[in-house]
N, C-alpha and C positions, 0 to 999 in steps of 0.2 A: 106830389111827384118826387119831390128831393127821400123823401123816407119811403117810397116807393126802387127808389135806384141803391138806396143803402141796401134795402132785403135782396135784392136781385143780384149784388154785388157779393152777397153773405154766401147768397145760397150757392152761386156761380164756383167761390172761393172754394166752400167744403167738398164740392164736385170734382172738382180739381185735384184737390189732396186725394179724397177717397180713389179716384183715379190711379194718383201714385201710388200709394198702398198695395191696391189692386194686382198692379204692374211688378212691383217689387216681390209682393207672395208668388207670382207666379215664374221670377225667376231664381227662388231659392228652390237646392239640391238638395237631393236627400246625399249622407258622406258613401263613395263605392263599400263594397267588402274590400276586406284587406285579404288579400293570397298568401295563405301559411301553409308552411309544411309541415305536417305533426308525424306521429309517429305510434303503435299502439301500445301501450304500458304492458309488459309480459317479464316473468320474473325469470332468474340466470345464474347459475351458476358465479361465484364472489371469490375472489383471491381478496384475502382480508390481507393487508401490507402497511408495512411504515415506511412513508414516502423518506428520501436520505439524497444530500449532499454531501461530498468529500475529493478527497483529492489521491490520484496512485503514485505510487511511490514503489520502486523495484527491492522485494524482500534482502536481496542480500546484496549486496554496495561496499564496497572498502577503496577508502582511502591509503595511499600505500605511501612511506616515508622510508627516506635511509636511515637503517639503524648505526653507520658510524661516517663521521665526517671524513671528506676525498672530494678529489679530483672527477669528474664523471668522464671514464675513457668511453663507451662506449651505450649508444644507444640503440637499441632492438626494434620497436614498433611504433608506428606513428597512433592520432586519435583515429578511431572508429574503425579499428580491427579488431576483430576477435582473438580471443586469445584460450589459453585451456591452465589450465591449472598447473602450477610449477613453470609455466614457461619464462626464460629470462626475457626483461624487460629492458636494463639498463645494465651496467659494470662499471664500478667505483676503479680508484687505482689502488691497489694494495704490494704494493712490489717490498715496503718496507712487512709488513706481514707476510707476506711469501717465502723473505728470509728468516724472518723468524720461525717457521713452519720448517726450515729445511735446516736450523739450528738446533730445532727441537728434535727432527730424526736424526741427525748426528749423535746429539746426547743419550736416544734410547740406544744406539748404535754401541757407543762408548760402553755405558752401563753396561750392558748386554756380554760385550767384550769382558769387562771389570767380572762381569759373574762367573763369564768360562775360566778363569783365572783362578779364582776365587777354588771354583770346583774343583782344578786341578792339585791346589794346595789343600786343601780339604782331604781329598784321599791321600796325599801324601802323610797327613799328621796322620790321619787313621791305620797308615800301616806301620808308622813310624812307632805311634802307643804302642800297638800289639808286638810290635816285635819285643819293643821297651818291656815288656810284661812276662814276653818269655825268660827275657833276659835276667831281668828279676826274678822272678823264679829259679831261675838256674844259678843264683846267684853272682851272675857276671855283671849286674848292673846296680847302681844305685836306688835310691828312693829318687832322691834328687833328677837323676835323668828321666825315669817315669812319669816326675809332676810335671818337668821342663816338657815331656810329647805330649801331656794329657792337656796345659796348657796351649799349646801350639793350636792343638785339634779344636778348645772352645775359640781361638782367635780366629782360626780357619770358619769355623762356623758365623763367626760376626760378622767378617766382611764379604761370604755370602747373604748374609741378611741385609749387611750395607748397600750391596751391589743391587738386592733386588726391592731397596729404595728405592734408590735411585731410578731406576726404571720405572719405578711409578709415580715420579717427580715430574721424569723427561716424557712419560706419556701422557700424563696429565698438560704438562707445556706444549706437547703435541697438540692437545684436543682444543686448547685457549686458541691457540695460534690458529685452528683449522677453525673451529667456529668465527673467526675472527673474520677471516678469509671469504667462509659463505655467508657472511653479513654483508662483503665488496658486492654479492652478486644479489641485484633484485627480479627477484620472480614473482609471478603471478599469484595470488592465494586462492583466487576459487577461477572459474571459469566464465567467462564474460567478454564483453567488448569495451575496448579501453576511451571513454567518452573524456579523460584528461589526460592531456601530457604536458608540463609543464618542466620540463628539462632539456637539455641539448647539450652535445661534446664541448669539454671544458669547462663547465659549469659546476661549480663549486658546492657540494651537496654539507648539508648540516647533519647533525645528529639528530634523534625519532623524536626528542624532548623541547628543542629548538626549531626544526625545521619545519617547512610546510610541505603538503603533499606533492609530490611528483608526478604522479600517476590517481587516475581516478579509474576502477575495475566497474562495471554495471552489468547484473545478470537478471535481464529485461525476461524468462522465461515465468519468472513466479514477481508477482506483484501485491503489495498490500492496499487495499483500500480503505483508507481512515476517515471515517466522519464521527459524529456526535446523533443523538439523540435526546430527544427531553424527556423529563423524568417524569413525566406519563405514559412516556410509550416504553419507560426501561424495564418493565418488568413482562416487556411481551418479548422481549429480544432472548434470544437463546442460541447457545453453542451448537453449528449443525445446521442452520438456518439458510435456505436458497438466499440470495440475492440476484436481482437484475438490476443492470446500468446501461445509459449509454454517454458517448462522450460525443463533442462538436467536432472531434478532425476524422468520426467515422459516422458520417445520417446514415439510417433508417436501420443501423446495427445495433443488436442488442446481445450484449456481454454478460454472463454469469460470475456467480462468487458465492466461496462457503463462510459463515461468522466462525471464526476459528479463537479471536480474544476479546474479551470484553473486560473492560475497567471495574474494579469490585468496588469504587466509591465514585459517588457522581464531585464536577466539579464546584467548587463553593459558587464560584463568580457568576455562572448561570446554571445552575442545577442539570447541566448535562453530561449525557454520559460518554464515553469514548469508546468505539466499538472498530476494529479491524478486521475485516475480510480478508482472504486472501483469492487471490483470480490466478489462475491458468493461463498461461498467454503462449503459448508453445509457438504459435506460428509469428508470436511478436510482432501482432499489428500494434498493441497499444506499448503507448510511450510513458515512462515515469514525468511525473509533473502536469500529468493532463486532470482536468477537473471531470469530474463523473455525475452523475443525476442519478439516481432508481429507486428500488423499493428492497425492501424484506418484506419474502412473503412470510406469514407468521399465521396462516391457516386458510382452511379451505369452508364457504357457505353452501348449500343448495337453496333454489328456490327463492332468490334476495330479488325483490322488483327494483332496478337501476332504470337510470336517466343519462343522457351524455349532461358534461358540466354544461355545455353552452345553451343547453335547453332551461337552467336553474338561471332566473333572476333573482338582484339584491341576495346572491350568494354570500354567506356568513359562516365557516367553517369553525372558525372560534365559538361561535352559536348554535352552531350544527342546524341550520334553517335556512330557508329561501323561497321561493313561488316558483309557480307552471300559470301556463294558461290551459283548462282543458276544454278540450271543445264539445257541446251540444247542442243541437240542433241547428249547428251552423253561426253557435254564438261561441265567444272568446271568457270565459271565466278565470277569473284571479283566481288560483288557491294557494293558498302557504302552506307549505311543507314541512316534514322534520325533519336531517338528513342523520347516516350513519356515515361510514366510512368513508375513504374515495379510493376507488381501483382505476387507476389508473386517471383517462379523460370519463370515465362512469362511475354516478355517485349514489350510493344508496339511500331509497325512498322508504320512511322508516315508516311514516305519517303523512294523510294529505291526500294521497291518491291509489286507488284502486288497480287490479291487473283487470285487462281490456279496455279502460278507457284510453280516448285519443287526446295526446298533449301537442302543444307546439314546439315544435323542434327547431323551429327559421323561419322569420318574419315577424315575429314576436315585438323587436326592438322596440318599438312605438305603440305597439298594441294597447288596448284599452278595455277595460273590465266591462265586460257586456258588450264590446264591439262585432257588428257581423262581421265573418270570416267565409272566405271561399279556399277549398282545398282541391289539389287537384287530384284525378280521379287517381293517377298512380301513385299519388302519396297516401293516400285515403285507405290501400288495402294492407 
């Protein structure tokens, strides 16, 4: 009996398990499909481009200084007025050069004076000789008195020459004195709007060698945009070249510019090159100092099969490689790809995948090689 309840107990036991077993297979799931959006692989027209960083900077900009040390009587315009070219900005005090300026017309004045003089003695020696000549002749005159008027006449001619030294002394002092004077007065050198001013009445200005700027000029209508390039991509960059940008204090604008200089040696420190655009800005939305993002475009493809980037897993652009999922028969397939360029947020599929098959383009993230997929019927077409 006791080895009779042992088997019964055995057999009861494995009844039991195989029971749970039973129970447990029957409530394992099979995993749902996963719901992805794909898209159908079709080839497109390719703006081949070198993606670029850089920063704008306004083409013409000056810094303006007094060119001689004063008193600043007067100041003209405050910061962020426009201005035009030649316009006065400020006024030094020059009252000791202003005399000297009206010392200097005096002297040409003088001279001037000294030569009408000069002239009047001049024709007198000349009628003086000749008379002197007849007279000699006629014997009523000496040798002597003829040298003493022929004498007269070359001294009359020296200080007409003296006289019209002079006059070229005093106009010369003239011209010191006057440029002296429009050095008191600072104007504007190009046309702009005045983003410094750094002077006020009374204020003691230095010389152009010494001093610091007074005034900052900004002519915000032409702008250069400076960035670099690596010396893979420098030999695709050429004079003539579109660019497009855009900056962060303008979304969803996008900015043009032509490659106008490019650096003829790249840099030692990192083999890149330095390349300048310049942009149009007539209506002066953008600002010098704003940072810019875009491309050079550097040619046109037909017929290139692209991808958006977000559709490329384990993307590798240094590799030029990445994967797709594509879909058949309602399965998820890994394939690795080879990439080409990038236009823009669209990367070219060089290797990997065919035009007409369907990839996934959203849902992907967690996807799994050979996992069922369900797509919906308006992604699907």
């Amino acid at each position: 009996m006791r080895r009779f309840f042992i088997v019964l107990f055995i057999f009861v036991f494995n009844g039991l398990i195989a029971a749970c077993s039973s129970s447990d297979s029957t409530k394992t799931t099979v995993k749902p499909a996963v719901a992805v959006d794909v898209q159908i692989a079709a080839a497109a027209e390719l703006l081949d481009s070198v993606e670029v960083t850089g920063t704008l900077e306004p083409k013409f900009s000056v810094d303006i200084k007094t060119q001689i040390p004063g008193l600043i009587k007067q100041v003209y315009v405050n910061e962020w007025v426009r201005v035009k070219r030649g316009q006065p900005l400020a006024r030094i005090e020059v009252a000791e050069t202003e005399a000297q300026v009206k010392r200097a017309q005096a002297g040409i004045e003088s001279a001037k004076a000294g030569q009408a003089q000069s002239k009047v003695t001049l024709n007198r020696a000349e009628r003086e000789l000749a008379r002197m000549q007849k007279l000699k002749e006629a014997g009523l005159a000496t040798q002597q008195a003829l040298d003493d008027a022929s004498s007269e006449l070359e001294a009359s001619r020296a200080r007409i020459a003296s006289a019209l030294a002079q006059i070229g002394v005093a106009e010369e002092e003239l011209r010191q004195a006057q440029a002296r004077l429009a050095k008191g007065k600072v104007n504007s050198p190009i046309d702009g709007v005045v983003a410094l001013r750094d002077v006020n009445v009374g204020d003691l200005a230095s010389d152009a060698a010494a001093g610091k700027p007074i005034f900052r000029i900004v002519d915000n209508r032409l702008l250069n945009l400076t960035f670099s390039v690596s010396s893979v991509d420098s030999a695709r960059i050429k004079q003539g070249q579109s660019l497009e940008f855009t900056v962060d204090s303008q979304p969803g604008k996008t900015f043009s510019g032509v490659i106008k200089y490019i650096n003829p040696e790249l840099s030692a420190a990192d083999r890149s090159m330095k390349v300048i655009a310049e942009v149009r800005n007539d209506q002066e939305q953008l600002k010098g100092g704003l940072f810019a993002k875009g491309r050079i475009i550097v040619g046109k493809r037909s017929s290139v099969l692209q991808v958006p980037r977000s559709a490329v897993n384990s993307l590798d652009l240094t590799a030029k490689k990445g994967s797709l999922f594509i879909v058949e028969n309602g399965l998820a397939h890994k394939r690795d790809i080879a990439i080409g360029v990038q236009n823009g947020e669209r990367i070219e599929v060089v290797t990997g995948m065919k035009t007409g098959e369907q990839y996934v383009v959203r849902g992907g993230f967690n996807l799994k090689d050979g996992e069922q997929v369900v797509v919906p019927q308006a992604a699907a077409k």
